[in-house]
C-alpha positions in Angstrom: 104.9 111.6 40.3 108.2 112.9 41.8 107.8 114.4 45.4 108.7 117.9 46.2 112.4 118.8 47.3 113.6 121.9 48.8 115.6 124.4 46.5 118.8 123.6 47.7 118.5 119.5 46.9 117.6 118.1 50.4 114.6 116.2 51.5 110.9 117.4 50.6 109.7 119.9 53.3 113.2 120.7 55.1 114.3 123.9 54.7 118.8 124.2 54.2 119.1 127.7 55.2 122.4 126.9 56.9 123.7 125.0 54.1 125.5 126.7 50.7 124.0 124.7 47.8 127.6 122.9 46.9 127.3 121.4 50.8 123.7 120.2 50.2 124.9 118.1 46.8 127.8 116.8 49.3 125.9 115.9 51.6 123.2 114.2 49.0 125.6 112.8 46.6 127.0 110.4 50.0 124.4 108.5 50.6 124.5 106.2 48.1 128.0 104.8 49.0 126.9 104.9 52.2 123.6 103.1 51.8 125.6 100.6 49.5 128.4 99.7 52.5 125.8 99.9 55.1 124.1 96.8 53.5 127.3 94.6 53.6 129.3 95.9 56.4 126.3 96.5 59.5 126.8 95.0 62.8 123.9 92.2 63.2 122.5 93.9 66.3 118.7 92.1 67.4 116.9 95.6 67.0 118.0 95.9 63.3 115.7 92.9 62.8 112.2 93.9 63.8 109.6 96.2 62.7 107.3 96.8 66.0 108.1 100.7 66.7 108.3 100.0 70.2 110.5 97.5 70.2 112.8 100.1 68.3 111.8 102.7 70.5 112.8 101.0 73.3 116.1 100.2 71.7 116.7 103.7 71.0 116.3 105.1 74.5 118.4 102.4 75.9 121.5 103.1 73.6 121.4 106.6 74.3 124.7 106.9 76.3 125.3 103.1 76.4 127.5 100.9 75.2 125.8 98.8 73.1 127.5 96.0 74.3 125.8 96.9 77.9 122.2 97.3 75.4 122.4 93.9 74.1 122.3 92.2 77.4 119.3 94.3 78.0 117.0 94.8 75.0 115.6 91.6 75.1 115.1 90.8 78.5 113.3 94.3 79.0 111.4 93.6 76.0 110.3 89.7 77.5 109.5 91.4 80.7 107.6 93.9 78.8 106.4 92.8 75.1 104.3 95.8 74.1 103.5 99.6 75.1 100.6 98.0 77.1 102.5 95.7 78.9 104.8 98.3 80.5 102.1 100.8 80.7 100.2 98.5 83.2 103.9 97.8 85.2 104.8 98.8 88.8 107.4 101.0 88.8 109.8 99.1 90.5 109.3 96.1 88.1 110.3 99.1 85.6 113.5 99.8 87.7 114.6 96.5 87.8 114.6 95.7 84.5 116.7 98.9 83.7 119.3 97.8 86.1 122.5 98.4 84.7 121.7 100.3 82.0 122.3 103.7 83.8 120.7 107.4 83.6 117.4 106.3 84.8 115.5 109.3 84.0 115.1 107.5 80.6 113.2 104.7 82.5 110.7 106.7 84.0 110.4 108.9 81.3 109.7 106.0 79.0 107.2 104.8 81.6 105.5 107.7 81.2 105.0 107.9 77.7 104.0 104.2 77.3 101.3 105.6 79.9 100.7 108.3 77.7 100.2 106.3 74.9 97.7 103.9 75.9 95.7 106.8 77.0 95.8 109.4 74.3 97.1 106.9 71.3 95.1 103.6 71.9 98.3 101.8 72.4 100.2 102.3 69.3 103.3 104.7 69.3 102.1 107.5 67.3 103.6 107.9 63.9 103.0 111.5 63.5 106.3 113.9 65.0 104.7 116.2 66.6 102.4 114.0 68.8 105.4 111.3 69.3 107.7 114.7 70.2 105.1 115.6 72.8 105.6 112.1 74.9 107.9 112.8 77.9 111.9 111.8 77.1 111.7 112.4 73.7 113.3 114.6 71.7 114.4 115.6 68.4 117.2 113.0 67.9 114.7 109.6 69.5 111.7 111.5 67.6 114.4 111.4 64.2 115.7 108.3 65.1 112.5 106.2 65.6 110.4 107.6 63.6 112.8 107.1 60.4 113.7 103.4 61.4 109.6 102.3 62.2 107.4 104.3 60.2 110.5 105.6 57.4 109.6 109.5 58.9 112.4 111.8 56.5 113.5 113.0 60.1 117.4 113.3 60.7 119.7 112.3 63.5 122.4 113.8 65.1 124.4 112.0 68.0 127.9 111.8 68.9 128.7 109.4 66.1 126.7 111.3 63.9 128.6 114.6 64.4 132.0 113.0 64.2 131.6 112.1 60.7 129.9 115.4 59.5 132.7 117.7 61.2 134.9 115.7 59.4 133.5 115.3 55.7 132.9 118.6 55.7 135.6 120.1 58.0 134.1 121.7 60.7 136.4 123.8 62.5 135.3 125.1 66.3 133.1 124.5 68.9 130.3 122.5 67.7 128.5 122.4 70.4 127.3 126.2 69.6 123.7 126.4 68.3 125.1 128.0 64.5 127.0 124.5 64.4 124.3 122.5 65.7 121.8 124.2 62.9 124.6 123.2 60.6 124.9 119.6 61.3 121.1 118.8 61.2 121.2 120.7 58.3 123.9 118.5 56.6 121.9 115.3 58.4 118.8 116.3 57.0 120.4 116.9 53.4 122.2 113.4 53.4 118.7 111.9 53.8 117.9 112.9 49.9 115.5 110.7 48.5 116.7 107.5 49.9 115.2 105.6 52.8 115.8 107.7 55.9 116.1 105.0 58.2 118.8 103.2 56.9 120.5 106.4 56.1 120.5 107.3 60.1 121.3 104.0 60.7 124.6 104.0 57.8 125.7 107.6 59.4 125.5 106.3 63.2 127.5 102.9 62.3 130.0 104.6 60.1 130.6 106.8 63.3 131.0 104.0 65.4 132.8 101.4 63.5 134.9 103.3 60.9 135.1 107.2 61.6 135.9 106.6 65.2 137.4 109.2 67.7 140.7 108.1 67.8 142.3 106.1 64.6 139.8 106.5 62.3 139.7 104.0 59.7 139.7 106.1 56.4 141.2 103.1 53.9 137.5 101.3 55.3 134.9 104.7 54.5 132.5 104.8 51.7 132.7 108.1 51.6 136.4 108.9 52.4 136.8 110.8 48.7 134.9 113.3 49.6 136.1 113.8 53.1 137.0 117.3 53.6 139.1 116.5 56.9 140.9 113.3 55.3 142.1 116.2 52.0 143.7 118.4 54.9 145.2 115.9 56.8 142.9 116.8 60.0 140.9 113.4 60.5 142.9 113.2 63.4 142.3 116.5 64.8 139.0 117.3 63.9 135.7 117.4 65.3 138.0 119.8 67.9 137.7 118.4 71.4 134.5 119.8 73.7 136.1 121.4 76.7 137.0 119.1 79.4 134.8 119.6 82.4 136.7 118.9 86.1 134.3 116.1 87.4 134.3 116.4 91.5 135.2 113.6 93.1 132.5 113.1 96.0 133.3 110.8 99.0 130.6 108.4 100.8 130.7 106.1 103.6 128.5 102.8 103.0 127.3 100.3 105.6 126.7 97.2 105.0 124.3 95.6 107.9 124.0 92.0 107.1 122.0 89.1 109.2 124.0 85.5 109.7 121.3 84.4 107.2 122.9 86.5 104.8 120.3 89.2 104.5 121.2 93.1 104.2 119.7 96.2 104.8 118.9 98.5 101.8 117.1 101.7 102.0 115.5 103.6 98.7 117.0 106.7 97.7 114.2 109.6 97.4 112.6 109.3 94.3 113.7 112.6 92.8 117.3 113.5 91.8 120.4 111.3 91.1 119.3 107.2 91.2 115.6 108.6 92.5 114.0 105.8 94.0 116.6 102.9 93.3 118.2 101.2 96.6 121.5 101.2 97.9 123.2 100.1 101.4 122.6 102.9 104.3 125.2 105.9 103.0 126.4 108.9 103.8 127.8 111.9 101.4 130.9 113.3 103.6 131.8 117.2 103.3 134.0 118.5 101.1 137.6 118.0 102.7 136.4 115.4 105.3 138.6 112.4 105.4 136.7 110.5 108.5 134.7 107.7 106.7 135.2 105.3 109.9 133.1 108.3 111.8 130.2 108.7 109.5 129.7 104.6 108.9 129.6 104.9 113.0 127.2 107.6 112.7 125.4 105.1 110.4 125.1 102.4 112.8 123.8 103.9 115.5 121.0 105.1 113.7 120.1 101.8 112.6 120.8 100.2 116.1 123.9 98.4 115.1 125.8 97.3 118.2 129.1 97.2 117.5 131.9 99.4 115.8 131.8 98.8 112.2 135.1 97.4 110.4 136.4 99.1 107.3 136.1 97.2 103.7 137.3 97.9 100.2 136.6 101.1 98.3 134.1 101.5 95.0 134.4 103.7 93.0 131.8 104.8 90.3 132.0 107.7 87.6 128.7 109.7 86.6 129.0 112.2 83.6 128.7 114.9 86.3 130.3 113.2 89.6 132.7 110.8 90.7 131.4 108.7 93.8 134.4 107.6 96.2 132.7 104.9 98.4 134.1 103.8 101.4 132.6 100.5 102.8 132.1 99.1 106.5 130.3 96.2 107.4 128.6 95.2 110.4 126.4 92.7 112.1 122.6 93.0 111.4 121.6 90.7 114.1 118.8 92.4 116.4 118.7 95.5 113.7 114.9 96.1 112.1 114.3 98.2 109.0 113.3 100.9 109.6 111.0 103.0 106.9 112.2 103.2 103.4 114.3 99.9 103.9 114.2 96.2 104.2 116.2 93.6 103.9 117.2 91.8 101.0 118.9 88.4 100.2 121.3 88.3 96.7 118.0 86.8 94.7 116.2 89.7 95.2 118.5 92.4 93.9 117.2 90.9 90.5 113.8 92.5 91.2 115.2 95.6 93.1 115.9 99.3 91.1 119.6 98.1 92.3 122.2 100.6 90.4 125.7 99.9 89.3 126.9 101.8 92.3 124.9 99.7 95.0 126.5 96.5 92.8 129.8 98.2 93.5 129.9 99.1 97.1 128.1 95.6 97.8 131.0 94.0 96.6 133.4 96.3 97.6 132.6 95.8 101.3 132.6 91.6 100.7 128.6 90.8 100.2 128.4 87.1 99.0 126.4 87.8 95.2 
């Protein structure tokens, strides 16, 4: 029994409207090159190997916006600390924190606290197959929904990520800005048509690793494509030029003043950032966000210590500097003697052992050892 596809050639129950029929055969006719080089050419990454959807969920969240050099220091660790939806379910939050460390854009850890929460209570502990009740936990949306669906349970769910878009603009030469929701119809369109009637999956899987080893942003490699014969871009000579460039955004550079308060025993004062908003809840040394145009770091890490009782004038450090997709942080570091200072609420102090079970960013790691904290 053959099952049903739509009338343009794509996978069973996904409408094309976006898609003339010649693009939807394009689109179907790739996969089996791609499926083909996929099987000999894929990266051996530790996800790839298992079958537990949470183990792939987890792996899927954490690679979003992530090296996945950075993810496969991570993955397992997270995974040993936290085996199963249950297991991290039942976690403290800051046990949560920790083991993110590093990863950055830790919304995705709470979010994915959340649903494993979620899921023990309204799923009996097992991710739930079906995408609209999997779509419904917090963090996830349609490309982790497509993405981990496809992989666990072999859902006929597309993906479309950076990699993703990359080699559709150019297969299929995609002129403008594709970040417009006409393109972004288009490309799921073309994702969900190169799904066909082969395993979905590994199809996601082929299009995201041929975006990120072979049709890269800069040089792509088109003598190494499966599919480079019937790559629109590579005929016109625009592999180089196309998907057209998003509009660089000016990122503003903001300026801080850090203090690091540190005890001849080698302890150091950290305080927890609020728990909403940028690094909500994570710890960092006592700061202070300087106004626009204010080039006085010296006077706010004095305004610093004698909030927290320092005695003494602080003495000027190194600078860190750390880059968010929205925000460059400037960090100018002082130190000063801890001796006679308590915590006050929201802080404590730490030794270097501890930061391993401290929500203890990038930027804290920076600043730490920008101002000369023995880690």
């Amino acid at each position: 029994m053959t099952r049903p596809t739509s009338a343009q050639g794509g996978p069973p129950g996904i409408a094309l409207p976006d898609l003339t029929p010649g693009e939807a055969l394009a689109a179907r006719a790739a996969s089996a090159p791609l499926l083909r080089w996929f099987a000999s050419a894929k990266r051996a990454l530790p996800w790839r190997d298992v079958v537990d959807p949470f183990a792939i969920w987890v792996s899927e969240v954490m690679l979003q916006q992530t090296r996945v050099e950075t993810v496969l220091a991570r993955w397992g660790p997270f995974l040993a600390r936290f085996p199963t939806v249950e297991a991290l379910a039942r976690a403290d939050e800051e046990d949560v924190r920790a083991a993110w460390s590093g990863l950055g854009y830790y919304r995705r850890a709470r979010a994915l606290h959340e649903a494993a929460r979620r899921v023990v209570a309204e799923h009996g502990g097992r991710v739930p197959a079906d995408p609209g009740a999997f779509a419904a936990l917090p963090g996830v949306g349609r490309y982790t929904a497509g993405a981990v669906l496809s992989i666990a349970f072999g859902a006929r769910l597309p993906v479309v990520d950076g990699n993703v878009t990359r080699v559709l603009a150019r297969r299929f030469a995609l002129e403008g800005d594709l970040t417009r929701a006409a393109a972004r119809r288009k490309l799921w369109a073309l994702a969900a048509a190169s799904l066909a009637d082969a395993p979905p999956g590994d199809v996601n899987q082929a299009l995201m690793e041929l975006g990120a080893t072979v049709c890269r942003p800069r040089a792509p490699r088109c003598d190494a494509c499966p599919v480079a014969e019937g790559c629109a871009a590579r005929a016109l000579g625009a592999q180089d030029r196309l998907p057209a460039p998003a509009r660089a955004r000016e990122v503003p550079v903001v300026r801080r003043a850090s203090l690091l308060v540190e005890r001849a025993d080698g302890a150091f004062l950290l305080v927890q950032r609020p728990p909403g908003g940028l690094l909500g809840a994570l710890w960092e040394l006592p700061s202070r966000e300087l106004e626009p145009g204010d080039e006085r770091p010296a006077r706010a890490a004095a305004a610093l210590a004698r909030g927290l009782g320092v005695r003494g004038r602080p003495a000027a450090r190194g600078e860190a500097v750390h880059a968010f997709t929205h925000r460059t942080w400037a960090i100018a570091t002082f130190r000063a003697s801890g001796e006679g200072v308590s915590a006050p609420p929201g802080a404590r102090w730490v030794s270097a052992r501890d930061l391993a079970s401290l929500g203890v960013p990038t930027a804290t790691l920076r600043a730490l050892a920008a101002a000369g904290a023995a880690l």
